[in-house]
ZAMARGU-4260 file (C-alpha; in steps of 0.2 Angstrom, whole numbers, plus 5000, padded with zeros to 4 digits):
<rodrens>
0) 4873/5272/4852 | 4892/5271/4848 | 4894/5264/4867 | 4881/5250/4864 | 4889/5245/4851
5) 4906/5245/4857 | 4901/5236/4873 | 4891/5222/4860 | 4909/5223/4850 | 4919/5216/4866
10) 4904/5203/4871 | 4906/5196/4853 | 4925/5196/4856 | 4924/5189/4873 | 4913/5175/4867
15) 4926/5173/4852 | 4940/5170/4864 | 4930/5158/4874 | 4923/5147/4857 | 4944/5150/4851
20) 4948/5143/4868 | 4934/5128/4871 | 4941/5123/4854 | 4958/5124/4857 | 4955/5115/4872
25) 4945/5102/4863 | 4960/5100/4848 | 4975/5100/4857 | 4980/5089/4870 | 4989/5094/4884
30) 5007/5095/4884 | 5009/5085/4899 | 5001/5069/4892 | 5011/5069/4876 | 5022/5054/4873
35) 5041/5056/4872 | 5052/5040/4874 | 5044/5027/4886 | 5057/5024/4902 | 5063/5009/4907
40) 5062/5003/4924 | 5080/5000/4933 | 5077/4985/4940 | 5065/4971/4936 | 5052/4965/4949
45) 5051/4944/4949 | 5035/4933/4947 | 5027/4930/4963 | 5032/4916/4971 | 5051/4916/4965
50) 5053/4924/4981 | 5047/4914/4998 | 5047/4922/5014 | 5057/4912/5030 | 5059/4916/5048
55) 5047/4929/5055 | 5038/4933/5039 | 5033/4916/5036 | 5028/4914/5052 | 5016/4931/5051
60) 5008/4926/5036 | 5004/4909/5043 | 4999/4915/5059 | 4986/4926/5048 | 4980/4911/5038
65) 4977/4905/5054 | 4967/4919/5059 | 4961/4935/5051 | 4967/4930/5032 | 4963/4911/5032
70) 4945/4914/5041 | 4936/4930/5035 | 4924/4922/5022 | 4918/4912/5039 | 4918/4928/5049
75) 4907/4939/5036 | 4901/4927/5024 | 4886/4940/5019 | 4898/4950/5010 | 4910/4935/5003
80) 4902/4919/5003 | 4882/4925/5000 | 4884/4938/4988 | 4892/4933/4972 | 4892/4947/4964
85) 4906/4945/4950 | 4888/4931/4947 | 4874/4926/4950 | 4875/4943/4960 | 4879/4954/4945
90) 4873/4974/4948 | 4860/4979/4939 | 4847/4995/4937 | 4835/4984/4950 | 4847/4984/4964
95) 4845/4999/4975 | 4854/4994/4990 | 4867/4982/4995 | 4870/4977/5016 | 4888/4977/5019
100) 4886/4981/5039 | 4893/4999/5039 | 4886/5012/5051 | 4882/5030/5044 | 4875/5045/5050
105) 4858/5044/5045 | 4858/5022/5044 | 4856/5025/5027 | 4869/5016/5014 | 4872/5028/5000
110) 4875/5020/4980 | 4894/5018/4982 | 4891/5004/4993 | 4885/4994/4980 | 4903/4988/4975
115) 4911/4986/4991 | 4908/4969/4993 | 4918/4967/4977 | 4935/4974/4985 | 4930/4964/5003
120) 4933/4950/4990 | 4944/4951/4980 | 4956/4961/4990 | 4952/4945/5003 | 4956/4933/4988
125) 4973/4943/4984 | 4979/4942/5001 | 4973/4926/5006 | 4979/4915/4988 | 4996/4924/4990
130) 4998/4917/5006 | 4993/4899/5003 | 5007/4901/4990 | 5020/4909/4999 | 5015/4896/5015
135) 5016/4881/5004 | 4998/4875/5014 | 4989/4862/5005 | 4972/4866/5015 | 4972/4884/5008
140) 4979/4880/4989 | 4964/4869/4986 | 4952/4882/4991 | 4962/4895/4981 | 4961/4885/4966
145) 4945/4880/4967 | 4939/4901/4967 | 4951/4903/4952 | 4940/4890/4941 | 4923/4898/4950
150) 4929/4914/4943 | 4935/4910/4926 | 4918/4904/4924 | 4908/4919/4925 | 4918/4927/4912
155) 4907/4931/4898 | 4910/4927/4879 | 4915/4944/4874 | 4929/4944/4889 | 4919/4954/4902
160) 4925/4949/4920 | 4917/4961/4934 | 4902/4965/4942 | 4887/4973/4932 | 4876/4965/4921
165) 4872/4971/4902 | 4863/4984/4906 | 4876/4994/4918 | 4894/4990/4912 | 4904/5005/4904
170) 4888/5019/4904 | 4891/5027/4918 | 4891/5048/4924 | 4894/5044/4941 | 4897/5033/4956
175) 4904/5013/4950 | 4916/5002/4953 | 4918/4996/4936 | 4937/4997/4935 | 4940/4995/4954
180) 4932/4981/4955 | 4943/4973/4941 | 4957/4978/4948 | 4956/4971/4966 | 4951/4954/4954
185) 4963/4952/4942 | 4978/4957/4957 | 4975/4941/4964 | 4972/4931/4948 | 4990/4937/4940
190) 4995/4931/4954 | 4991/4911/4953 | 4997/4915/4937 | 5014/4917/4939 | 5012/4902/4952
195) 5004/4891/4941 | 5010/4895/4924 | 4993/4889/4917 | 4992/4900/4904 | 4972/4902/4903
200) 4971/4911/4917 | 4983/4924/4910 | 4973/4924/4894 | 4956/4928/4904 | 4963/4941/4911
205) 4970/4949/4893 | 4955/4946/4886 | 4946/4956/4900 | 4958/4969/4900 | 4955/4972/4879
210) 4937/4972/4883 | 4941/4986/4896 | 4949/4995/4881 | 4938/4991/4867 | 4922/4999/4878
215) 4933/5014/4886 | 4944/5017/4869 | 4959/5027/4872 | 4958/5047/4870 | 4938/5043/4862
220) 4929/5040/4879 | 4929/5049/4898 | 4931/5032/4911 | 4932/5046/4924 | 4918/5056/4921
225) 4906/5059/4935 | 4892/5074/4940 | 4898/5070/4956 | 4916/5076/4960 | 4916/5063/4976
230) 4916/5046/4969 | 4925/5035/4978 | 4923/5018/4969 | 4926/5028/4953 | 4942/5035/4958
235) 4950/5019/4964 | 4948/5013/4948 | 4964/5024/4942 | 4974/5009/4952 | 4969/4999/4937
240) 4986/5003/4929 | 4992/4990/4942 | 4984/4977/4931 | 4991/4987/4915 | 5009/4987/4921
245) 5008/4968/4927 | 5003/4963/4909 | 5016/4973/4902 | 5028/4967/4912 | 5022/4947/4908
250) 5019/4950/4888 | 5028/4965/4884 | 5015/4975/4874 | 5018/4991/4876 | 4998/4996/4872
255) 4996/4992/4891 | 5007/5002/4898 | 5000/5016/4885 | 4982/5016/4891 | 4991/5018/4909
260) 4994/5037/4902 | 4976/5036/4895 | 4967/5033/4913 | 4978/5045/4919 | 4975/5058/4909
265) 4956/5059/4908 | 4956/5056/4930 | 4965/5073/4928 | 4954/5082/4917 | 4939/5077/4926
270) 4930/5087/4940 | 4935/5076/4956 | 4938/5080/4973 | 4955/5068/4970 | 4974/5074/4978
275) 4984/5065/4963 | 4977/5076/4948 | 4990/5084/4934 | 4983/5102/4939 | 4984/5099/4957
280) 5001/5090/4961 | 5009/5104/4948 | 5004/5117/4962 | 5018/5111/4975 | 5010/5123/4991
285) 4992/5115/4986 | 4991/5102/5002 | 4986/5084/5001 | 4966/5085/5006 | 4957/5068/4999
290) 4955/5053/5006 | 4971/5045/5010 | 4971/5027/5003 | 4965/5033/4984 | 4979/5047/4987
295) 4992/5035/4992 | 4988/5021/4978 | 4986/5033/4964 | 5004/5037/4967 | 5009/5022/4958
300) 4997/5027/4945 | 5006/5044/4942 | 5025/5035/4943 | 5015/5023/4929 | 5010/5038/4919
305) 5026/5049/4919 | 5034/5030/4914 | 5025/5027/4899 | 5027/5042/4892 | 5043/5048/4897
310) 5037/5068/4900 | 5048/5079/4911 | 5029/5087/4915 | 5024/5071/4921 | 5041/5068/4931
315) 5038/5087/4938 | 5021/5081/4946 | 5027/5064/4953 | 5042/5075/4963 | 5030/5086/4970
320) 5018/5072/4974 | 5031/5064/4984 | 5036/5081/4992 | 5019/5080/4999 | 5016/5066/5005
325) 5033/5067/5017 | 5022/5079/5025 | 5007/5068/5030 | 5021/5055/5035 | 5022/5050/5055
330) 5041/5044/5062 | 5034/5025/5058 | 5030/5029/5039 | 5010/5031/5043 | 5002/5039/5031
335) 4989/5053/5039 | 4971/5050/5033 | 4957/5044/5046 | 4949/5042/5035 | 4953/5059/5024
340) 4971/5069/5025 | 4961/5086/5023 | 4974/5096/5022 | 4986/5095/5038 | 5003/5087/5040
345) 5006/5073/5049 | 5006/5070/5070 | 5007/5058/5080 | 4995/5060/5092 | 4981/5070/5081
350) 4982/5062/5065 | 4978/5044/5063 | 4984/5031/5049 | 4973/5017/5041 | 4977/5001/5038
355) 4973/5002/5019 | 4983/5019/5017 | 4999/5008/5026 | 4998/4994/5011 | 4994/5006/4996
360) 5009/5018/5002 | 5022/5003/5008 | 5015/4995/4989 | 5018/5014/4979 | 5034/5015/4986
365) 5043/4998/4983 | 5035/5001/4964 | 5047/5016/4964 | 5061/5008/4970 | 5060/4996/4954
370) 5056/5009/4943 | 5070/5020/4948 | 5083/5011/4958 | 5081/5023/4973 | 5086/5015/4986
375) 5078/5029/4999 | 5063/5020/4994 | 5067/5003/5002 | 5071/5013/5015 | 5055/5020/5017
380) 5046/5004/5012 | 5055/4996/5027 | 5051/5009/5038 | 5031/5007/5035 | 5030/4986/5036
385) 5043/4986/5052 | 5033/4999/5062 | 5015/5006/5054 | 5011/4989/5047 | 5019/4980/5063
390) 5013/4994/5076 | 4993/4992/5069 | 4994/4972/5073 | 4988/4965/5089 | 5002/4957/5095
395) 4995/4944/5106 | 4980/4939/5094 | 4974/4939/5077 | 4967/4956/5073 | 4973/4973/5067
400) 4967/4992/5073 | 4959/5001/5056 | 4964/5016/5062 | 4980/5020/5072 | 4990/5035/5079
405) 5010/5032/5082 | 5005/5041/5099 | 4990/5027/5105 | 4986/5031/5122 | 4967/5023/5119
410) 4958/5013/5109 | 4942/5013/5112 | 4933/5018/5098 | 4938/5035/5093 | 4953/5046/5091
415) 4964/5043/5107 | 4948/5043/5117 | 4937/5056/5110 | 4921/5050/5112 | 4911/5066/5102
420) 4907/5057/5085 | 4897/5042/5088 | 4900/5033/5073 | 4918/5035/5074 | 4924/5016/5078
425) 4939/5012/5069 | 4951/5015/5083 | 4948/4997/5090 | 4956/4980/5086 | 4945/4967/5079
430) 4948/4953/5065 | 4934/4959/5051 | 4929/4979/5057 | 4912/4976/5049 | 4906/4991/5057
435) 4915/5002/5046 | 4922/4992/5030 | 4930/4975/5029 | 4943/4983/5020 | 4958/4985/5032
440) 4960/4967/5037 | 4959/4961/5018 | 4974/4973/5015 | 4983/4968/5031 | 4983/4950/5024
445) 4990/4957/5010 | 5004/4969/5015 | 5016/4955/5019 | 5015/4944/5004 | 5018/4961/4994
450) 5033/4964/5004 | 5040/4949/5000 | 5036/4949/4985 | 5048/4965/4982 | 5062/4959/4992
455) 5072/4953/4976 | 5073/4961/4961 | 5084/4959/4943 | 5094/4972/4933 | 5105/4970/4918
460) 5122/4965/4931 | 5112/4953/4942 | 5101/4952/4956 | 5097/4964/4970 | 5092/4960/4989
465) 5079/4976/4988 | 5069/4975/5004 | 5078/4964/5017 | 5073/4950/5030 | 5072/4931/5032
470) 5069/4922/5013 | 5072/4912/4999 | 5075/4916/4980 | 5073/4902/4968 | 5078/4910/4949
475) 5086/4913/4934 | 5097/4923/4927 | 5106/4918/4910 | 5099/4903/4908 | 5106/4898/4924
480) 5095/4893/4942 | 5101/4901/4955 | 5096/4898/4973 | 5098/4911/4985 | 5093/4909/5006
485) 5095/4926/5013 | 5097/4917/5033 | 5091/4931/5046 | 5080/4937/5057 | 5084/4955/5051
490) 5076/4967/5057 | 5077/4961/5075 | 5097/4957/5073 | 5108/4964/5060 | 5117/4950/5053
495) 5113/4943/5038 | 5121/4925/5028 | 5116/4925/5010 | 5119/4905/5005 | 5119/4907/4985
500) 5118/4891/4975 | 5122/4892/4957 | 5130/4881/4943 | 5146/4892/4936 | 5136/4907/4936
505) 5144/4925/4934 | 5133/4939/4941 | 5133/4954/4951 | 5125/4950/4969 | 5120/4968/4973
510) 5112/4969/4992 | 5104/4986/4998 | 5115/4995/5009 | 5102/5003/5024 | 5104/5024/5025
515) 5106/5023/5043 | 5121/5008/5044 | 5136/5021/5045 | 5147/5005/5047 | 5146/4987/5039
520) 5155/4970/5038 | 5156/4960/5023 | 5165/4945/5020 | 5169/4948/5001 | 5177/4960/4992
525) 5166/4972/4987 | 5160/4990/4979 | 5148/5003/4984 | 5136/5012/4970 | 5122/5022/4971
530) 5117/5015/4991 | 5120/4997/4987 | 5134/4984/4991 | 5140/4974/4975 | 5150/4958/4974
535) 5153/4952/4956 | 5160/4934/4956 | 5160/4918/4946 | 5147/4906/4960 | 5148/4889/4958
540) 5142/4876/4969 | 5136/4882/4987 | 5144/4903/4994 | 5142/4911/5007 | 5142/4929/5010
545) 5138/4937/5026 | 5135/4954/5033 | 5132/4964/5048 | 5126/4980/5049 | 5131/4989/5066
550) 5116/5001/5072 | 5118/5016/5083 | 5103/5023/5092 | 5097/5038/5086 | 5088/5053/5091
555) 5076/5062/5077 | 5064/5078/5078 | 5047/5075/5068 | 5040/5088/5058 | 5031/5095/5074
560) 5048/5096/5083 | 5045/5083/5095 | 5059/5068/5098 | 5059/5053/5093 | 5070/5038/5094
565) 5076/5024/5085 | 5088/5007/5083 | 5092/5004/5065 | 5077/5003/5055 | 5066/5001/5072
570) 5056/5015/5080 | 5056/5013/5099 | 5040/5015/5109 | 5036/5016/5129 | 5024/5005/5129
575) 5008/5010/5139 | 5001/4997/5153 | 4984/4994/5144 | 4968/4987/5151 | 4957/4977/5137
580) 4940/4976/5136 | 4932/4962/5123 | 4917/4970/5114 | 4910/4957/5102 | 4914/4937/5101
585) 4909/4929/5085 | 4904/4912/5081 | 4921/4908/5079 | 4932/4903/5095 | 4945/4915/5096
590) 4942/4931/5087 | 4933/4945/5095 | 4934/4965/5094 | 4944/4973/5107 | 4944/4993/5116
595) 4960/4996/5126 | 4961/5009/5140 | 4975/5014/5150 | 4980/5010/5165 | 4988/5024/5173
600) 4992/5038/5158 | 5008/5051/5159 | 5011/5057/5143 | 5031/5062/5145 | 5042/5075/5139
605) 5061/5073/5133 | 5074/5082/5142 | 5089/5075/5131 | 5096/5062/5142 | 5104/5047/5132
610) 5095/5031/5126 | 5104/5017/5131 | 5104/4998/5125 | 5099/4985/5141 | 5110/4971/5139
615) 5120/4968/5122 | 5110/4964/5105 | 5095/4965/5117 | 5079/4977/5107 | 5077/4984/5125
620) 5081/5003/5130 | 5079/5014/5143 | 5082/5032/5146 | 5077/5046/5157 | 5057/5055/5150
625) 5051/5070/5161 | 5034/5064/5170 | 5021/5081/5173 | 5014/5072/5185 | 5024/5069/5196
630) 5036/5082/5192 | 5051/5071/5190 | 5062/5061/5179 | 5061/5047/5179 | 5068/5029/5169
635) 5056/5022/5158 | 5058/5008/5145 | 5056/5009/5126 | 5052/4994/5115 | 5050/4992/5096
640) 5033/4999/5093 | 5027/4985/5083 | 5027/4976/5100 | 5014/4987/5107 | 4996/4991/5110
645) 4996/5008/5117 | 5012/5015/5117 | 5020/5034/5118 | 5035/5037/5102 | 5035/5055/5100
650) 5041/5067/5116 | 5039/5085/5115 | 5053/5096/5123 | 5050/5097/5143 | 5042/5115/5147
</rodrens>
């Protein structure tokens, strides 16, 4: 009897500690999430559009207006043109399925396809608005205009802007795209925004955004709920502080970037098969698992987080998400995930990038470099648009591969010719990858009006060459229009001449000095600080201030400890003889879908002989690779990898 009771004695208190601890964890919030002093961002990103591109970069956004960008409603209209689903379209509980042209497994489309169609749009839209801006193309800008008023009017009275009718919006326990599919919107329309100044598209877009907040209020509701831990439009919709942090940037109400830590708060204490979770990046041996475009967008979300709310818990987690994600990243700043990381490390040949996971990272990372002045996040944004971005373009035509490897010895379809998993196409070129998603080619219309976008930036002292290449800056600073043309064709040479224009203007000219220039020329006066060149000066009437940056070729080990090599911020490539097969034509001349096989294969080995330049300022090299097959060495040629279809970058060590 005595035992009974003692065994019912430690039930009770068992079941008292749990009803202690259910309430504690009800009543108190986690110390992470708790507010201390909001951080200000070290440098200041401009509007869009203060910044246009020249040179190369204009050129590449055009060239994609004329292809991929300026034609993909043509290409799919099913998904852009037929469905308006931010309409006529709305979802509601009738709508079972959606066709958006993806092959599965079984054939069967699952219920998160239902909001794809709204990120093929709008992330189109972004992309392809921001281009006719930065291009200056009259053809384009009508069009763009023309969806901004269609849009505006399918807002409703009570500000709802997105894609579910009255009887879906905000009551959901599982799969939606109710934020995600506001966010890929409202991207775009901040956008024309700050390009038009019309101040009722900003307004829409508030007024949306409160009624985002008044139906999910703060620290009362669970946005991120879900029965079902893998819900991939749900999870996206953490990037919706990208919206918040715009807004608080262009009104300066700080209840924007406040629900920032709200969002992120409840994604973490949610059960969800997600990377970027309090609990999870705090565990700094815990590998990166998820799929790799919400992993690397959700970055900016945590940087957003830790930002508003200025808790050292917070900072703790964004280190060790950064720590992680160095692992999943190939010697051209790919970020592993085809389609999912699942927790290995990066490798050139084995691990393939996706074109979405390129933008979101490249994107994550220049956010940084304004929130923290770091310039190793230039670097690394650099890295990603001169080589992943550049090396997953097909350089003779307008389309892009959705997945790639750094080591691309086939596209045909699957990973470096593996043919085992018949649904596995993403290792192609092709202008829309309908097949899969039309998700990748909307983000490669994107990547290089975001770049260009970050290539200036403002502190308290002046303004700051960030991310560097061929542009033009038209701004303010005191009152006073400055004009700068940054003149090169950077990085394919290393001289730059910064033409500034200003009226008896006195301001710091601060210009990213690269991590791997051991030795510049300047032709000013001027400090170093913290990774930056800075030239303080009164400017009136028209300067000039010119730089070179002298490269070195140098070369690295990976995290596998195979060689590398590169030429400033270039990685070099042996380019692979390829042989290309078209696969599909579609209705409109000039875009098809492409396999490449190669002609003769030899995968080399390095057996530490020099690179060397051929021919002065010349972005051609040679050295001496080990060949197994023929048991020799022998000279082969290496390139800049974003010149290339199949190509070989990493060497491992000759047997």
């Amino acid at each position: 009897m005595k035992k009974v009771q003692v065994i019912s004695l430690i039930i009770s208190f068992q079941i008292l500690l749990i009803m202690m601890f259910v309430q504690r964890s009800e009543g108190q919030e986690n110390p992470a999430f708790i507010k201390k002093t909001s951080l200000a961002e070290t440098f200041h990103p401009l509007p869009f559009f203060e910044v246009v591109p020249l040179g190369w970069i204009k050129d590449q956004i055009q060239e994609n207006l004329d292809g991929f960008t300026g034609h993909l409603d043509s290409l799919v209209p099913d998904l852009i043109l037929r469905d308006d689903i931010y309409g006529k379209n709305r979802l509601s509980k009738l709508v079972k399925s959606k066709d958006v042209g993806a092959i599965t497994e079984t054939g069967q489309l699952q219920a998160q396809f239902l909001w794809w169609n709204s990120e093929t749009q709008s992330n189109w839209r972004d992309g392809y608005l921001r281009s006719a801006i930065l291009t200056g193309d009259k053809v384009h800008l009508a069009r763009a205009a023309d969806y901004i008023q269609k849009i505006l009017l399918t807002q409703d009275n009570d500000g709802y802007l997105g894609i579910y009718d009255k009887g879906l919006r905000y009551s959901f326990d599982n799969e939606n795209g109710e934020l995600w599919s506001k966010t890929t919107l409202f991207r775009g329309m901040l956008a024309w925004y700050e390009f038009t100044k019309n101040f009722t598209i900003l307004k829409a877009v508030e007024t949306a955004v409160e009624n985002v907040m008044t139906n999910y209020p703060a620290k009362e509701t669970h946005p991120f709920y879900s029965v079902n831990p893998d819900a991939g439009g749900l999870t996206h919709g953490l990037a919706f502080t990208d919206v918040l942090e715009e807004l608080w940037r262009l009104t300066g109400k700080t209840e924007y970037r406040d629900y920032c830590l709200f969002l992120y708060q409840d994604f973490s204490k949610q059960v969800l098969n997600e990377d970027a979770q309090f609990s999870k990046l705090m565990d700094s041996v815990l590998p990166l698992k998820g799929h790799g475009v919400h992993t690397y967008e959700h970055l900016r979300s945590v940087a957003a987080a830790f930002y508003a709310s200025g808790n050292p818990e917070l900072k703790a987690a964004l280190t060790n998400f950064l720590g992680k994600i160095r692992l999943t990243t190939t010697a051209s700043g790919g970020p592993v995930g085809d389609e999912w990381i699942s927790g290995r490390k990066a490798d050139a040949t084995d691990r393939g990038y996706e074109y979405c996971s390129i933008h979101e990272l490249m994107t994550s990372y220049t956010d940084l470099l304004a929130k923290t002045g770091d310039p190793g996040f230039g670097e690394l944004s650099e890295n990603i648009f001169f080589n992943a971005a550049q090396g997953s373009r097909n350089p003779f035509e307008s389309s892009i591969a959705y997945l790639k490897t750094d080591n691309s010895y086939s596209m045909c379809g699957g990973l470096n010719g593996d043919t085992s998993i018949r649904t596995q196409t993403r290792y192609k070129y092709s202008p829309v990858h309908q097949d899969v998603a039309a998700c990748c080619v909307p983000n490669a219309g994107r990547i290089a009006p975001y770049y260009v976008q970050n290539m200036w930036m403002r502190d308290r002292n002046g303004l700051v060459a960030s991310l560097l290449g061929p542009c033009e800056l038209e701004t303010s600073f005191n009152g006073k229009r400055i004009n700068i043309e940054e003149q090169t064709s950077y990085p394919y040479d290393f001289f730059i001449n910064f033409v500034i224009t200003a009226a008896n203007s006195e301001f710091d000219l601060k210009i990213r000095k690269p991590a791997w220039a051991a030795k510049i020329s300047v032709s000013e006066e001027y400090t170093e600080d913290k990774g930056y060149i800075v030239i303080h000066k009164h400017w009136q009437g028209v300067n000039s201030v010119s730089i070179r940056f002298f490269p070195e070729i140098v070369t690295h080990r990976d995290i596998n400890g195979e060689y590398y090599f590169t030429y400033g911020p270039l990685v070099l490539a042996h380019p692979i003889e390829s042989v290309g097969i078209q696969i599909k034509t579609y209705p409109l001349n000039g875009f098809r879908d492409m396999h490449y096989r190669p002609a003769n294969l030899n995968v080399l080995q390095y057996v530490k002989e020099k690179v060397r330049q051929n021919g002065q300022d010349k972005l051609e090299f040679s050295t001496e690779l080990y060949n197994p097959s023929s048991g020799k060495d022998e000279t082969v040629v290496l390139i800049p990898m974003g010149r290339t279809i199949l190509r070989q970058i990493t060497f491992k060590p000759k047997d």
